[in-house]
Structure formats: C-alpha cells, structure tokens
N, C-alpha and C positions, 0 to 999 in steps of 0.2 A: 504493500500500500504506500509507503513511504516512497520506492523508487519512484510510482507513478504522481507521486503528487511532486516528488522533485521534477522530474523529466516534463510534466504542464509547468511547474515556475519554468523551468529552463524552456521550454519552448515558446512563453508568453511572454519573456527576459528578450529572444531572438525576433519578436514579433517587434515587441516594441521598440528596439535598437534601431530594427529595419524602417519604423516610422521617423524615425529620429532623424533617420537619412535621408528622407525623400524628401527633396528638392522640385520647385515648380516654378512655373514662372511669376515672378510679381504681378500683381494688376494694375499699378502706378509704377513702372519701371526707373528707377533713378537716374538721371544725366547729368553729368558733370562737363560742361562747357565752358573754355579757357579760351580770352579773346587780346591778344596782346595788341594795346592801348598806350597809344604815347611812347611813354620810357619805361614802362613796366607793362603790370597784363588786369585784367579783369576776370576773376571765374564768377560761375552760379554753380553750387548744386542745390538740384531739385526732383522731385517725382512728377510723372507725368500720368496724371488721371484720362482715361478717355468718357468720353459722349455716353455713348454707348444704349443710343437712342434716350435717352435722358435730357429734362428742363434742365441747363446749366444755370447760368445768373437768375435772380432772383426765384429760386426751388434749390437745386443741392447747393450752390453756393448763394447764401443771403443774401438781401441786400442790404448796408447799413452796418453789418458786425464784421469783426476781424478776419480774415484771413489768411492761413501759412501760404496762401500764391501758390499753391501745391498740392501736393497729399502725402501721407504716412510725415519721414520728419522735417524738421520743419526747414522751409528754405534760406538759403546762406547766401550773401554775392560779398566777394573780398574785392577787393582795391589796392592794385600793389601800389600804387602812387595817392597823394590827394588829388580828389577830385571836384566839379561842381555837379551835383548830380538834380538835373530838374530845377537849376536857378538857387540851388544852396552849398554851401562851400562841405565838405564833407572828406575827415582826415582818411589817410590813409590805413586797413585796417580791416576785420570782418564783421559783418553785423545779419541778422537777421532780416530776412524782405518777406516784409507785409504788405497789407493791401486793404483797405475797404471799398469794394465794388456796389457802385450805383447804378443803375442804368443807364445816363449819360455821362457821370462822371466817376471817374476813381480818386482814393485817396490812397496814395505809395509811400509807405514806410520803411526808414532805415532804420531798425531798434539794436540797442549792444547785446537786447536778448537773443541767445541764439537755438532758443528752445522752445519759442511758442507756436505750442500747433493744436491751441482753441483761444477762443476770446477771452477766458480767465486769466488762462496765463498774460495778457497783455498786461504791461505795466508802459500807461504813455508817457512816466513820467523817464524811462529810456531810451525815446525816441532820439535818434541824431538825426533826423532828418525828414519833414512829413511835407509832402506837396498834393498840390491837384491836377489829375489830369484830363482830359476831353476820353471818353469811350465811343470809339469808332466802330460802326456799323460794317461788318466785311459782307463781300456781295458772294462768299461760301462759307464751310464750314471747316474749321479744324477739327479735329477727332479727336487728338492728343494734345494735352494742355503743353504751349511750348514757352519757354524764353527763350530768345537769341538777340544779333546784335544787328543792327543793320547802317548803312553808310559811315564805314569807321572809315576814316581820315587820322590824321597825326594827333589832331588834336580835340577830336570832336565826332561821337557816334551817337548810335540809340540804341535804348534799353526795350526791345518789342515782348508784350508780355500778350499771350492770346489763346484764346480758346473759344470754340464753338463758331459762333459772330461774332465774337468780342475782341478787337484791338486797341489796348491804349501804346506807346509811346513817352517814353523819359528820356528826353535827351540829356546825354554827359560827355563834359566837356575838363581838360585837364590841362595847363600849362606847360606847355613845350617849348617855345620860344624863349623864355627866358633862362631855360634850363640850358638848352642846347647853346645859345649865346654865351652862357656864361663857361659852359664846356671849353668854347673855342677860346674866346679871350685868354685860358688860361694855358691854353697849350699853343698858342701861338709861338712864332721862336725858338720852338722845338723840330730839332734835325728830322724827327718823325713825325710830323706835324704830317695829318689826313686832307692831305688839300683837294683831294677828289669829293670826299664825305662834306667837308668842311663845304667846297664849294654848290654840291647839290642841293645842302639846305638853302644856301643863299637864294638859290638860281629858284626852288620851288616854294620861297616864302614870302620874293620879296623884297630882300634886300638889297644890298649894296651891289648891283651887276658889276662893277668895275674890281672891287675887288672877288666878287668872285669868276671873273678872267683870269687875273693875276694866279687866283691858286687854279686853274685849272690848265693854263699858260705849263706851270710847276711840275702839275702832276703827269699832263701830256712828256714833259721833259724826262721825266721819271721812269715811260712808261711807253715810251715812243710807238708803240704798234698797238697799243689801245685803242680800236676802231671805237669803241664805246665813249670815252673821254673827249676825244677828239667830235664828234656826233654834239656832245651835251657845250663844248668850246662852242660850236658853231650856233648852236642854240642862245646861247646867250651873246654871242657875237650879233645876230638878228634881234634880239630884245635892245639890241644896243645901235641899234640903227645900221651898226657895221656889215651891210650887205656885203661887199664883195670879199671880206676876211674871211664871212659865215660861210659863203658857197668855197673857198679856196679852204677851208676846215671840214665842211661836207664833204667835199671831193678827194678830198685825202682818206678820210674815215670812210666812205667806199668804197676805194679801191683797197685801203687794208680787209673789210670787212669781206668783200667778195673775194682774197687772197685767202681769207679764214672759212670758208664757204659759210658764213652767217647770212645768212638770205634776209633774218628779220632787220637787221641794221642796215642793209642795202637800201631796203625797200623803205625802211627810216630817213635814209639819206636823201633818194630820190622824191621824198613827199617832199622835206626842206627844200632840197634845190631848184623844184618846183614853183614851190610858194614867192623863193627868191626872185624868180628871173621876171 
C-alpha cells in the first residue's frame, strides 16, 4: 500500500514539475525598443495588448483614470540624455509613462514611479512631467497597442503612442548644437582634429560655410581619393556661390568614385553638376 501511494506522490510530483514547464505565449507580448537620439538613445519597454475585436478607449481602457500605456508591467521610456519632452524640460534618466486617455484629448505622464500598473498606485505628486495632447482619429485600425518613434532628426522626433483609432503624438526634442559646438571648440588644434565630422555638422546645420571649407579643404588633403569628401567640398563650395570650384570638386569626386565602381556617388555627382551648369 505504501509503495502505491509513494509511486501517485511520485507520479503527481512528475505531473506537476511538467506544468511548471510549460511555457506559452504571452497575450501582451513585451517590446523593448531602442531609438538612438541626438548624442545618446531613447528606449521604451512595454506590452503590447491587442483589439481582439474589443471596445478599446473609453470600455477596456477608461476614460479619465490612469493608465500603465500598456498591459501586464508597467511601462518605462529612459532618456540617455536631457530632454524636452512635449514642451517641458525633462532630466536625463528612467521614469514610468503614463497616460490619461480622453476621447479627444490625452494627458502623458512622466512619473519617477516605475511601478504603476493601476490608478492606486498613482502618486501625482511624482510626476516629472504631465502634458496634453490632441487624440487623432486614424482612418484604420491597429490590432497591437504600439509605441514607436517617428521623424527622428539630430535633434528632434516623436513619441507615437496608438492603438485601435487612436493616435496621439509627443514631440521631443534634445540639445545638440551646443553640445556638439562645444565638442569642436575644444578639440580644435588638435593634430587629430575630425575635420570631415567637424565639417558635416557645419555644412548640415548651418553654420559657418567658410570654415567648414577650410576643414574639408584639410580632410580632402588627408584623404586625397575620398570621392565622398570631395562630393560634400563641392556641396558647400555651391552653398557658397563658388560654382565653378563646386563642378571642378564634383568632377574630380566622379571620376574617383566611378575609379571605385561606387555608382551611388556618381550619380550624386552628376545631379550636382547638373544643377550647376
């Protein structure tokens, strides 16, 4: 009697072990999305709830009370840099993103809590950051609740946050320019000074076209069979009224380019030479 009541433990021991294991798939799957931003990066993690023929806003998610922007825990977006996030300045660092969804409009929270995933848990007086934003009407549906990023530039993207019909939009934006200025000023006069790097910010920001000649003058010297340098010379030799230095710097950089069989900087070349004549 005894062996048989061992051998059901030991069998119901094996059953249960085997539950223990079994693995399936999430019904909010987690995503963790990393968007490098400026001079550092931006992530989210989040779960991704779907539809699933289901009332979204105002039925599963309220309208008017807190929300984790998610489901299961609660969602997180870091900031490797400071940023402005939505017209408010906001340090560097990770915080919990909330949300109170209205029908037209949302309200997007930055809280230091990074663990709220019911309205109880809200405490407003952690908030670093609360704005408002328009909720946009989509002409379809999303199925899975997404965040991502959309028109990142150097210094300036967006935070899309949507599900169902529902798109709001947070734009952030982060200081580059004065960072990267102050990069150069300090490495100036330095034997290994980046006159190519150095000179592309100038050329795509802005600035000083003349000296960003001078380092690109430099870095061609450095680098003499650079079809690519020589191409971005001519570019800004044209920003600088200097047509016929630009097409004798274009002409040069395609015939090294088509030496290199690089077709894309040919055909780079031949649009400037173009535009010049």
């Amino acid at each position: 009697m005894k062996k048989v009541l061992l051998l059901a433990a030991f069998s119901g021991f094996i059953c249960f072990s085997q539950a223990q294991q079994l693995k399936t798939p999430a019904p909010s799957p987690l995503q963790v999305i990393k968007q490098d931003f400026g001079l550092a990066s931006v992530e989210v993690s989040y779960s991704r709830p779907a539809v699933k023929g289901r009332t979204i806003f105002g039925d599963l998610v309220p309208y008017g009370k807190v929300w984790r922007t998610g489901a299961n825990a609660a969602t997180t977006i870091t900031f490797g840099d400071d940023v402005t996030f939505g017209g408010q300045k906001v340090p560097a660092g990770k915080y919990g993103l909330l949300s109170i969804p209205e029908a037209s409009q949302w309200t997007v929270i930055l809280t230091k809590q990074l663990n709220v995933t019911s309205p109880a848990a809200y405490k407003q007086d952690q908030d670093v950051a609360r704005i408002k934003v328009s909720a946009h009407d989509l002409p379809f549906s999303l199925e899975s609740f997404m965040i991502s990023f959309d028109k990142v530039l150097p210094s300036s993207m967006d935070l899309l946050i949507g599900w169902d019909k529902t798109l709001v939009v947070i734009p952030v934006t982060t200081d580059v320019n004065s960072k990267v200025s102050a990069q150069i000023s300090s490495l100036e006069g330095n034997p290994d000074f980046p006159y190519f790097t150095a000179a592309m910010f100038y050329l795509e920001n802005g600035k000083d076209l003349n000296k960003a000649l001078t380092w690109l003058d430099k870095a061609s010297q450095q680098s003499p069979e650079a079809f690519w340098i020589l191409y971005q010379k001519a570019q800004c030799q044209a920003k600088l009224g200097k047509n016929k230095d630009a097409i004798a710097s274009a002409t040069k950089s395609k015939a090294l380019a088509t030496t290199a069989k690089n077709d894309d900087y040919v055909a780079l070349n031949d649009k400037l030479l173009a535009s010049l004549k």
